[in-house]
C-alpha positions in Angstrom: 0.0 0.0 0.0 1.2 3.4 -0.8 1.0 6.0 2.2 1.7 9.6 2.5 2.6 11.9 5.4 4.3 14.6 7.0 7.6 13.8 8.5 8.9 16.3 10.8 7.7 18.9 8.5 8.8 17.3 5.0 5.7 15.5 2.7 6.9 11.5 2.5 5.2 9.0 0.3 6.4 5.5 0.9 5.0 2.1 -0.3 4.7 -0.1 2.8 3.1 -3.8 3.6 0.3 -3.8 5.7 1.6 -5.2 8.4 5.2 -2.9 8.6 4.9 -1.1 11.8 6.1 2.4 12.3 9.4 2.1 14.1 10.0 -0.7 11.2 8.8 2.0 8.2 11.0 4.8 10.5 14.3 3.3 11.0 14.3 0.9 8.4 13.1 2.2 5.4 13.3 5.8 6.2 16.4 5.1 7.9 15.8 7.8 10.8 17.3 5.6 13.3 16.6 7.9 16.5 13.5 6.3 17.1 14.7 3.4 19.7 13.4 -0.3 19.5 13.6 -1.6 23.2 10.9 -3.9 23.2 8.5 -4.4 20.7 5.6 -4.9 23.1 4.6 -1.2 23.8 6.3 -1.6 27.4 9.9 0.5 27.2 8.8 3.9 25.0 12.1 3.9 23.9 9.8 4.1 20.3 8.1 7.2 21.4 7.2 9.1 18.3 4.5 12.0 18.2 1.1 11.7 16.0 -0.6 14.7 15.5 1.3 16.1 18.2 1.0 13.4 21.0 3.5 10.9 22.1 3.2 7.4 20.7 4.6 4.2 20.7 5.8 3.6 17.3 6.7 -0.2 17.4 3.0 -1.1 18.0 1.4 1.5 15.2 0.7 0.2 12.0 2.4 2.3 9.3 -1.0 2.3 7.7 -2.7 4.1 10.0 -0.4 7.4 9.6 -1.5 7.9 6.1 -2.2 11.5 6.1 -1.2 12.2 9.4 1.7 14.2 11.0 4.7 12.8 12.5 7.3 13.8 14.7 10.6 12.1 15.3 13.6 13.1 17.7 15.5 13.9 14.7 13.0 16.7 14.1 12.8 18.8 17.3 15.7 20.5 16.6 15.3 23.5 14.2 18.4 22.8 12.3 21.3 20.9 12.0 23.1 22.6 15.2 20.4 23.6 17.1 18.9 21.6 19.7 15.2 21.8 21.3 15.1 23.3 24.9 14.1 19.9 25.9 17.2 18.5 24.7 19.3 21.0 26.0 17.5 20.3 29.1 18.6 16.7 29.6 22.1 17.8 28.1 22.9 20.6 31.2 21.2 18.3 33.7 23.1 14.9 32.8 18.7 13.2 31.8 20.9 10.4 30.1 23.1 7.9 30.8 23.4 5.0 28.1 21.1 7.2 25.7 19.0 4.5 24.8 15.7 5.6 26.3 16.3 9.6 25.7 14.9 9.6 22.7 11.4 8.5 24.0 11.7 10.2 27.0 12.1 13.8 25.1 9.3 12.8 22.9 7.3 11.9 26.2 8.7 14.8 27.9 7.7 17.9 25.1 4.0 16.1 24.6 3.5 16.3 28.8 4.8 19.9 28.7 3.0 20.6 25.6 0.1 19.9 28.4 1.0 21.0 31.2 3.4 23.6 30.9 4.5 23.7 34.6 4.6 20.0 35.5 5.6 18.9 39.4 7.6 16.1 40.3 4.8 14.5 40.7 3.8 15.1 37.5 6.9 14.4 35.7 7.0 11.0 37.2 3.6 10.0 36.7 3.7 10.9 32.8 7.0 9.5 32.2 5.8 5.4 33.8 5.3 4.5 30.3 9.1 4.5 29.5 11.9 3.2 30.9 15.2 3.7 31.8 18.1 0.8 31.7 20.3 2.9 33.5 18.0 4.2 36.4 18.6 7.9 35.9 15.1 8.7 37.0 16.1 11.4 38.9 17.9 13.4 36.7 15.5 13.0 33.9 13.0 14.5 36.1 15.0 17.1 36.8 15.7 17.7 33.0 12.0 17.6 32.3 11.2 20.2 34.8 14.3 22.8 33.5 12.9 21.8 30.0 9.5 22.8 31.1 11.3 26.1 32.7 12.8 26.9 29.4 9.9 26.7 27.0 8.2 28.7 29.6 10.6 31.2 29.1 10.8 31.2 25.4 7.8 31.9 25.3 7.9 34.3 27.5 10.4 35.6 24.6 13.3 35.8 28.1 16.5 36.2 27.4 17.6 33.6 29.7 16.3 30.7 27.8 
């Protein structure tokens, strides 16, 4: 079947099978490998993608069902090739990864909660972020990342200098 879609801001026709899942059509045909397979049961979100601006778990999505749709992958927060997303930043300054095999997931997770909730607690964080996992158990500072992320987009929208 032929689908077509917006990828991180770029039109994509691609002819899939029926059954390729979207982490499969995404790293292996499209070859945007940022999109982590940890699992393959919907269980690690190291797959987290956004659909229509939400967080997803891409390695249980049929490629199918994006036809028409807009997706987002890690490898298009950034605005260009040597900027990075507040987010990212965020878990950059505050040490938020370790290995860097959940990251990925846990930005995605992390923008779509803020895009929510702009000023998320702890609590919040925490509570949002159960549906991926870290190897490494970093919990801590990946909270801590999410909330100066939070904190930055606050402020850039705000248009602060200090961003």
């Amino acid at each position: 079947m032929t689908i077509t879609f917006t990828l991180n801001d770029r039109s994509v026709t691609v002819d899939v099978e029926p059954s390729t899942l979207v982490s499969e059509l995404l790293r292996d045909t499209l070859e945007l490998t940022g999109t982590h397979v940890g699992c393959d049961t919907s269980q690690c979100g190291a797959c987290v993608i956004h659909l229509n601006g939400e967080s997803v778990k891409s390695c249980t999505l049929l490629a199918g069902s994006v036809d028409g749709q807009e997706l987002r992958t890690v490898e298009g927060l950034a605005g260009g090739t040597d900027d990075l997303h507040p987010m990212q930043v965020a878990f950059r300054d505050n040490h938020g990864l370790q290995c860097g095999f959940c990251t990925p997931g846990m930005l995605m997770s992390s923008i779509d909660l803020v895009n929510r909730n702009p000023d998320p607690t702890e609590e919040e964080v925490r509570e949002w972020l159960e549906g991926n996992i870290c190897r490494c158990t970093g919990y801590q500072n990946i909270v801590k990342s999410v909330i100066a992320g939070a904190q930055a987009l606050r402020d850039a929208s705000r248009g602060d200098d200090h961003a």
